[in-house]
C-alpha positions as a Python dict, from the first residue, in 0.01 Angstrom:
ca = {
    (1, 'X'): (0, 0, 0),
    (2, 'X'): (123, -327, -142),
    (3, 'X'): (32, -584, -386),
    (4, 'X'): (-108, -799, -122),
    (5, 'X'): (-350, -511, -23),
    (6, 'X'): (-618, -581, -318),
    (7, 'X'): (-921, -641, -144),
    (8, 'X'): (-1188, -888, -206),
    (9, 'X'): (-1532, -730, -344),
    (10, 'X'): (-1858, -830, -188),
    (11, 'X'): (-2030, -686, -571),
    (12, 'X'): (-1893, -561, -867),
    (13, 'X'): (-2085, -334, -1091),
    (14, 'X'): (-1951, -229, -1460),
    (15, 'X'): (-2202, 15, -1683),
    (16, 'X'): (-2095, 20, -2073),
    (17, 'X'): (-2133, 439, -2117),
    (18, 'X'): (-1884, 387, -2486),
    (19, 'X'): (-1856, 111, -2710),
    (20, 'X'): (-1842, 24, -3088),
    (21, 'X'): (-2179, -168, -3107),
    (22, 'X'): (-2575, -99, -2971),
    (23, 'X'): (-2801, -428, -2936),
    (24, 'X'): (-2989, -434, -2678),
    (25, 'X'): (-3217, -788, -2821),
    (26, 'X'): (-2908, -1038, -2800),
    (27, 'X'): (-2934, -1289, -2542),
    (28, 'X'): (-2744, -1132, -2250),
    (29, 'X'): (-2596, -1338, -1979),
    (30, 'X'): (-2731, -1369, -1672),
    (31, 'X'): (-2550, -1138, -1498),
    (32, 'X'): (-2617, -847, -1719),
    (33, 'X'): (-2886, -638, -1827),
    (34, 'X'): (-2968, -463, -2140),
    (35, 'X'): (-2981, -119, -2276),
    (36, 'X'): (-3327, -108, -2312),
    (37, 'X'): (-3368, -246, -1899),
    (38, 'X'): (-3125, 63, -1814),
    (39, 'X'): (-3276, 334, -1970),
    (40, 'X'): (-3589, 235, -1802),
    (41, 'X'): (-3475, 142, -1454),
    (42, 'X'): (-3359, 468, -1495),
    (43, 'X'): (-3676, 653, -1555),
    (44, 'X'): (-3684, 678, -1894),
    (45, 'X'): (-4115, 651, -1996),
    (46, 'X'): (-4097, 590, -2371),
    (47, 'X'): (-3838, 412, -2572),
    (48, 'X'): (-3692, 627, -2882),
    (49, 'X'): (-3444, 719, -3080),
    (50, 'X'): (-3369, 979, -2837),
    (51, 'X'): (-3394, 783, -2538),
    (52, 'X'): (-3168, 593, -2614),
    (53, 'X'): (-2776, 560, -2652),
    (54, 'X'): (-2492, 603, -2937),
    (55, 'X'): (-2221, 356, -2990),
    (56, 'X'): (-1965, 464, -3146),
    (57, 'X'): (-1586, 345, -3184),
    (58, 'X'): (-1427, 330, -2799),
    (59, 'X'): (-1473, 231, -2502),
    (60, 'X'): (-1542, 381, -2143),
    (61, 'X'): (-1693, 206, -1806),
    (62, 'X'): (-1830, 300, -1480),
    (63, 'X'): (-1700, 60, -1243),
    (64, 'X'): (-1931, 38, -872),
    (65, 'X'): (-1735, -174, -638),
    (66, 'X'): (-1857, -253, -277),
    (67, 'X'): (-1762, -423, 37),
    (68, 'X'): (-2003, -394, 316),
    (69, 'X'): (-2160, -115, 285),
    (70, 'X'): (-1873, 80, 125),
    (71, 'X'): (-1965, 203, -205),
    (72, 'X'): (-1681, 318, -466),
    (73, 'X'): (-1683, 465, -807),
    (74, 'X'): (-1449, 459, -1125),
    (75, 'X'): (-1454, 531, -1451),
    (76, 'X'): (-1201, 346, -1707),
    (77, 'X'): (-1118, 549, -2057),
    (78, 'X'): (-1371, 806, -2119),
    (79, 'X'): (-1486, 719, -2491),
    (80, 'X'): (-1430, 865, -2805),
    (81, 'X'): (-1624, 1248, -2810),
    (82, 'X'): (-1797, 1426, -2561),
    (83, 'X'): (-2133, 1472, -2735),
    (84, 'X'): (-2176, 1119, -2725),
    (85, 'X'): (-2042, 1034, -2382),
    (86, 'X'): (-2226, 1284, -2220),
    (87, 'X'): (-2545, 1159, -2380),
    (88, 'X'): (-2502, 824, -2300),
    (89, 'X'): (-2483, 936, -1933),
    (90, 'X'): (-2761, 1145, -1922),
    (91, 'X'): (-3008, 858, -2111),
    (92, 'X'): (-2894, 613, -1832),
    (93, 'X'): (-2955, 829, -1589),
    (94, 'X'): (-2578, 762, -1456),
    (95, 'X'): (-2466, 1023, -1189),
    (96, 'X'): (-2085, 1118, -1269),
    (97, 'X'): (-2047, 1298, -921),
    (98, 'X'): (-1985, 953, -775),
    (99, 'X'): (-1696, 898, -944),
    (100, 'X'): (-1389, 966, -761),
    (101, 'X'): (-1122, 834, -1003),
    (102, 'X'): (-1032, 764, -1329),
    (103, 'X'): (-823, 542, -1458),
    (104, 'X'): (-665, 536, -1826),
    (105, 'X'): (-579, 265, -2044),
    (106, 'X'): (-360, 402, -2311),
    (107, 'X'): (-311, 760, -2514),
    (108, 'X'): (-542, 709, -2795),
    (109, 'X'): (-819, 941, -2898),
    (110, 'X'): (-1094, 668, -2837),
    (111, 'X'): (-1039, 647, -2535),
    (112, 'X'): (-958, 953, -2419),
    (113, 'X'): (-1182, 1148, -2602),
    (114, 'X'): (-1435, 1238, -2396),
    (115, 'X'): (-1238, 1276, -2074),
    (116, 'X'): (-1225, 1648, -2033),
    (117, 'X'): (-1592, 1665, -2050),
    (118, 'X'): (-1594, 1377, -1781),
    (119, 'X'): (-1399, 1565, -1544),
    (120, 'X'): (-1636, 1883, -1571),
    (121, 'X'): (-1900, 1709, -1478),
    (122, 'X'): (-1753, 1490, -1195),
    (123, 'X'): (-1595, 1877, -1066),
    (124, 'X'): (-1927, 2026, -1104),
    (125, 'X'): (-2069, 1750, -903),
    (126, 'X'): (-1854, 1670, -656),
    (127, 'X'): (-1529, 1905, -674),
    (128, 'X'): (-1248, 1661, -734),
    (129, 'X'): (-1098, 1368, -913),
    (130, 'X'): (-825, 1217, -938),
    (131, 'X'): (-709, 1108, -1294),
    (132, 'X'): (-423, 765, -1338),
    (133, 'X'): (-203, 823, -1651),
    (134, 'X'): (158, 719, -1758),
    (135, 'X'): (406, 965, -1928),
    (136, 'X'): (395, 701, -2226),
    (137, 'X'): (13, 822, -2273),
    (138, 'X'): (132, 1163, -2470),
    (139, 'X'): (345, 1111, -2731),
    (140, 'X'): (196, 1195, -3044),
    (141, 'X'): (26, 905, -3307),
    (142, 'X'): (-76, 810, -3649),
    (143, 'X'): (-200, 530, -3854),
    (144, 'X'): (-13, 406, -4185),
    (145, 'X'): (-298, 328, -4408),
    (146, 'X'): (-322, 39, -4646),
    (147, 'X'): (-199, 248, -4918),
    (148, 'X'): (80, 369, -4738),
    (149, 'X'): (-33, 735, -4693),
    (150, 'X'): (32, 841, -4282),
    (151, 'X'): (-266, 993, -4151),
    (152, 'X'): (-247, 1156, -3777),
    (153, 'X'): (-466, 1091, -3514),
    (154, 'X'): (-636, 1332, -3248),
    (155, 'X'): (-384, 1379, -2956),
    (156, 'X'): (-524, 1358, -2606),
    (157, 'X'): (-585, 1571, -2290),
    (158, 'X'): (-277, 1644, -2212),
    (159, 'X'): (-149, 1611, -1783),
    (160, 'X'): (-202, 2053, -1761),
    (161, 'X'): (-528, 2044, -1931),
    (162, 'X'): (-659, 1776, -1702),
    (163, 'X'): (-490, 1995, -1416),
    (164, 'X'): (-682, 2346, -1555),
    (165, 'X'): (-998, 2119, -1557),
    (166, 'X'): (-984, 2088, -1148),
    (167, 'X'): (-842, 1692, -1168),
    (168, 'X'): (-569, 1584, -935),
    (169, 'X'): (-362, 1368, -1175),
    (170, 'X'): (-109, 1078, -1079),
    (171, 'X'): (117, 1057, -1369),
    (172, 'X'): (376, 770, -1355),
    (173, 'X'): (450, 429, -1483),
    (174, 'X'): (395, 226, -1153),
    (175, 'X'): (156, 21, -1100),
    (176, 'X'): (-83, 117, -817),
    (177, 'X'): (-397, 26, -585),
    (178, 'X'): (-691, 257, -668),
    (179, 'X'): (-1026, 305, -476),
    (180, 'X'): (-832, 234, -156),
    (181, 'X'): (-705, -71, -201),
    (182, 'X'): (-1053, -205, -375),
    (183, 'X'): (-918, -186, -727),
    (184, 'X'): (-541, -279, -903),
    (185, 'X'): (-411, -86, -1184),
    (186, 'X'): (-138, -265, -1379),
    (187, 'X'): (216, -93, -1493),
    (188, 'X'): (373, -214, -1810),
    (189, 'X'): (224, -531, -1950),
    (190, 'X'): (513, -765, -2060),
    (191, 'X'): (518, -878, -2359),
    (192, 'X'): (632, -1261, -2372),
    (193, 'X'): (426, -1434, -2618),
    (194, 'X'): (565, -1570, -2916),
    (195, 'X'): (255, -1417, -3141),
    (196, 'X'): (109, -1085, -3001),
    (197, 'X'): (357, -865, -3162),
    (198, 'X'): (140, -568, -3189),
    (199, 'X'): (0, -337, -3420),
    (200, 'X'): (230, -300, -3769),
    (201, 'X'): (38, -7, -3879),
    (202, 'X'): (93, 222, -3573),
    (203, 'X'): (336, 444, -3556),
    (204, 'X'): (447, 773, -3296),
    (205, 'X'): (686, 1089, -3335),
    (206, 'X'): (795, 1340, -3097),
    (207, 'X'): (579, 1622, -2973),
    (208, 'X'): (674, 1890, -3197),
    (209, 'X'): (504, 1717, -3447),
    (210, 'X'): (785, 1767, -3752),
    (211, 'X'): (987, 1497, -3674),
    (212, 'X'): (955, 1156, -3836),
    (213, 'X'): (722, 920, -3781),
    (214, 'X'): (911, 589, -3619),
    (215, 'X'): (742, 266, -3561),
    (216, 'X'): (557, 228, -3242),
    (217, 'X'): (364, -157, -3265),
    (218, 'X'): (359, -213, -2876),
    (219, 'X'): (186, 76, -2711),
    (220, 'X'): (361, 1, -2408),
    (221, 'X'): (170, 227, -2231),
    (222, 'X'): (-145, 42, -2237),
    (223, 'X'): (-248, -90, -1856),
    (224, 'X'): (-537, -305, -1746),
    (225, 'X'): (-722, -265, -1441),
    (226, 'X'): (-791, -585, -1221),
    (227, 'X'): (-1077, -655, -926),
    (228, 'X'): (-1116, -952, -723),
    (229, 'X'): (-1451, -1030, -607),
    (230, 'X'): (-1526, -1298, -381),
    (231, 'X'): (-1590, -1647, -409),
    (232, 'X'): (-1573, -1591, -816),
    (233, 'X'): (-1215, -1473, -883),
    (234, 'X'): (-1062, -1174, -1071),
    (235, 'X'): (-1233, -966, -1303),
    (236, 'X'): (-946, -823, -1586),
    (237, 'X'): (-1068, -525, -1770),
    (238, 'X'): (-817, -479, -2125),
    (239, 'X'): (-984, -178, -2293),
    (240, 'X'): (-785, -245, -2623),
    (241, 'X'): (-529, -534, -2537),
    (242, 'X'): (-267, -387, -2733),
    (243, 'X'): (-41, -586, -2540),
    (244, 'X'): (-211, -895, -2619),
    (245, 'X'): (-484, -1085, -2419),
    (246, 'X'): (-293, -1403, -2356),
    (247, 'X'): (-5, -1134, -2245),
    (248, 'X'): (-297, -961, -2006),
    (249, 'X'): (-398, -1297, -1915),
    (250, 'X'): (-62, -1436, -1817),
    (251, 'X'): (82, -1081, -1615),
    (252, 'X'): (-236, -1115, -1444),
    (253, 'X'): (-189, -1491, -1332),
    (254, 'X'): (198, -1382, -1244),
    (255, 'X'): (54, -1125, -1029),
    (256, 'X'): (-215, -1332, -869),
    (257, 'X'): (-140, -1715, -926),
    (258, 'X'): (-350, -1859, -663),
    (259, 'X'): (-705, -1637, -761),
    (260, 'X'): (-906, -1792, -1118),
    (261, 'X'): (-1002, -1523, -1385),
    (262, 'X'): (-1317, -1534, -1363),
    (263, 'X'): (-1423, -1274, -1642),
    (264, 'X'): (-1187, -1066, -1903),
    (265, 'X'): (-1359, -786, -1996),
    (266, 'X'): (-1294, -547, -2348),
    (267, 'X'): (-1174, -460, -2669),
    (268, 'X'): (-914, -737, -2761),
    (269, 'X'): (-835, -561, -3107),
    (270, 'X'): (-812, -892, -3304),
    (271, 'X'): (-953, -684, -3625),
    (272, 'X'): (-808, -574, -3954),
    (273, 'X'): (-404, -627, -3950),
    (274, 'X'): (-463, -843, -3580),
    (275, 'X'): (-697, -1112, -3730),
    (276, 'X'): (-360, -1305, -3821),
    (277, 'X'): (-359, -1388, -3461),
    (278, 'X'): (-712, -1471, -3431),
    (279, 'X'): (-616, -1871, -3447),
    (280, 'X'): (-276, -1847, -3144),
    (281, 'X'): (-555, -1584, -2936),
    (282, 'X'): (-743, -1837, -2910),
    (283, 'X'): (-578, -2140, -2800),
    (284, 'X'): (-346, -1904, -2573),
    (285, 'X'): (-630, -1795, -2390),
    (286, 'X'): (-750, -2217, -2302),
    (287, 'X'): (-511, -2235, -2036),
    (288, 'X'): (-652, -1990, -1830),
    (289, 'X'): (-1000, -2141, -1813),
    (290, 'X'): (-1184, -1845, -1797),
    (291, 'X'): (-1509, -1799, -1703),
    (292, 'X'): (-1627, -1522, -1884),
    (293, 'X'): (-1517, -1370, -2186),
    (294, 'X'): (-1729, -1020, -2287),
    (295, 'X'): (-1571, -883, -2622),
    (296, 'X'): (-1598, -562, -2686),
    (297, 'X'): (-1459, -227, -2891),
    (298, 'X'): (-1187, -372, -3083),
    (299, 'X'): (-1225, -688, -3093),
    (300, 'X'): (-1375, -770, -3445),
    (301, 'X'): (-1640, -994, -3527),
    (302, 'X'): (-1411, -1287, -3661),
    (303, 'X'): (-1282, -1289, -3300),
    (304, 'X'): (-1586, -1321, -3188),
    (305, 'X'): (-1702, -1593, -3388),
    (306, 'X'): (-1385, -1815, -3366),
    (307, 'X'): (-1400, -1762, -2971),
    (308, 'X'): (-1743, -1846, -2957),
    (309, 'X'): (-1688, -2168, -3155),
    (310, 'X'): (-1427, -2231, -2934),
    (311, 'X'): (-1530, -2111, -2579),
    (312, 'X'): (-1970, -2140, -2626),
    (313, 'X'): (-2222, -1961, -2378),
    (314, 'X'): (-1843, -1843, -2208),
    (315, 'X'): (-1827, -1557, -2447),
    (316, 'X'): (-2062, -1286, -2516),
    (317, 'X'): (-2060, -960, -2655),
    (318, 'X'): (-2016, -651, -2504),
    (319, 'X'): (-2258, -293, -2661),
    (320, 'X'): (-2292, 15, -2531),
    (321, 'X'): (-2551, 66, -2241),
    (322, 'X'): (-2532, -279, -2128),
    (323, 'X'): (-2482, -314, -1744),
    (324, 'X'): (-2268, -684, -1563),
    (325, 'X'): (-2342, -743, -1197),
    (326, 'X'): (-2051, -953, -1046),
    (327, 'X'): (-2109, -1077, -705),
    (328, 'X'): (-2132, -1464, -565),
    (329, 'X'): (-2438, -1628, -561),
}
């Protein structure tokens, strides 16, 4: 199956099970509904504390797509812990056992987190899954703090875990169609701006953990996952944009020139040692006139603001339990 094969969408459907922030009273767009409208639909009677979902730092997504009457499910990064992502699931009322993929954006912890628990459930449900992950997902990771002190962070599922767990898992650096053909997921994202240089306080080492830590700022194993739906354009999902989102943006438009973006969905990690970048982000990402921009995870709320001065009512912020309908008037 080739490039060429992406399929137009008739509807698009993305659920927010992990993300960094909960507000359900912000003025949603109108193509989304709230936490509190979820929980509900879903049968909840009585809105409470326990009713109702964590956020916490990460990100994961259910992604619905349909043509005709062909309904597929997807989940993208599988949130920080299991307590919470399972939660989350269970207050929305979200059935797992549709899901018959899952697709990975990058080897970090928040992400990643919750994915064994994921895979339970979708086995217990439904009996298989298959699982999309690159060999540059497992090497192991740490933060250098401010005051220069290396800290570790939690490694992930590794590809025989996932297996043990009853997942089929595709492990390579290609890109790839998913959902037959409904849904692309990107290979390498090249880096070509002059700006998005990465993170300088993120570094790797090899897996038997003694050796020294080396400099890792690119993350080149982050990918992005791409729909087109039709008669609005493509919808660009970036979980953490370690690459960049004006590098997301521009692979995307070298992979589909003739197609507008109409949404860009995610964590754009513009916070803490990225908000240097905030200003270049933001006037690299005019050329693209996009139509939607929903910020979410990493993105920091000095992102927000300057692309909200910038951009209006075309940016909005993404929190955990929200759901976005795509699909042409």
């Amino acid at each position: 199956m080739t490039l060429d094969s992406l399929r137009e969408l008739d509807a698009l459907t993305v659920e927010v099970i992990s993300d960094n922030v909960s507000d359900t009273y912000v003025t949603k767009t109108p193509f989304a509904a709230s936490e509190f409208d979820n929980v509900v639909k879903g049968g909840t009677k009585t809105i409470a504390g326990e009713s109702l979902l964590v956020a916490n730092l990460g990100y994961g997504l259910r992604l619905r797509s349909r043509i005709a009457d062909d309904e597929r499910a997807i989940l993208f990064d599988a949130g920080t812990e299991p307590a919470a992502f399972v939660r989350n699931c269970e207050n929305l009322h979200l059935d797992l056992g549709i899901v018959e993929e899952i697709a990975i954006s990058h080897g970090h912890w928040d992400h990643m987190g919750a994915l064994i628990a994921a895979i339970d459930k979708i086995i217990m449900s439904r009996g298989s899954v298959v699982v999309h992950v690159n060999p540059g997902m497992f090497v192991k990771r740490g933060i250098r703090l401010s005051n220069g002190q290396t800290i570790p962070v939690a490694a992930v599922p590794s590809e025989a875990e996932m297996r043990e767990h009853g997942a089929t898992v595709v492990n390579n650096g290609e890109a790839r169609l998913l959902l037959d053909g409904q849904l692309y997921y990107s290979g390498e994202i090249p880096r070509v701006t002059a700006f998005e240089k990465g993170r300088v306080d993120h570094l790797c080492r090899p897996d038997d953990a003694t050796g020294d830590w080396r400099p890792d700022p690119l993350l080149l194993d982050e990918r992005m996952l791409i729909a087109h739906v039709r008669d609005l354009g493509l919808v660009i999902f970036s979980a953490c944009s370690h690459a960049g989102i004006v590098n997301v943006c521009t692979e995307a438009h070298r992979l589909f020139p003739d197609i507008p973006i109409h949404a860009v969905m995610g964590g754009l990690h513009l916070g803490g040692v990225m908000e240097r970048v905030i200003p270049q982000t933001v006037a690299g990402l005019a050329p693209f006139d996009i139509g939607h921009i929903i910020a979410g995870h990493c993105t920091g709320w000095r992102a927000v603001h300057a692309l909200a001065e910038a951009y209006g009512d075309h940016v909005s912020q993404s929190a955990v339990g929200t759901s976005y309908h795509f699909q042409a008037p």
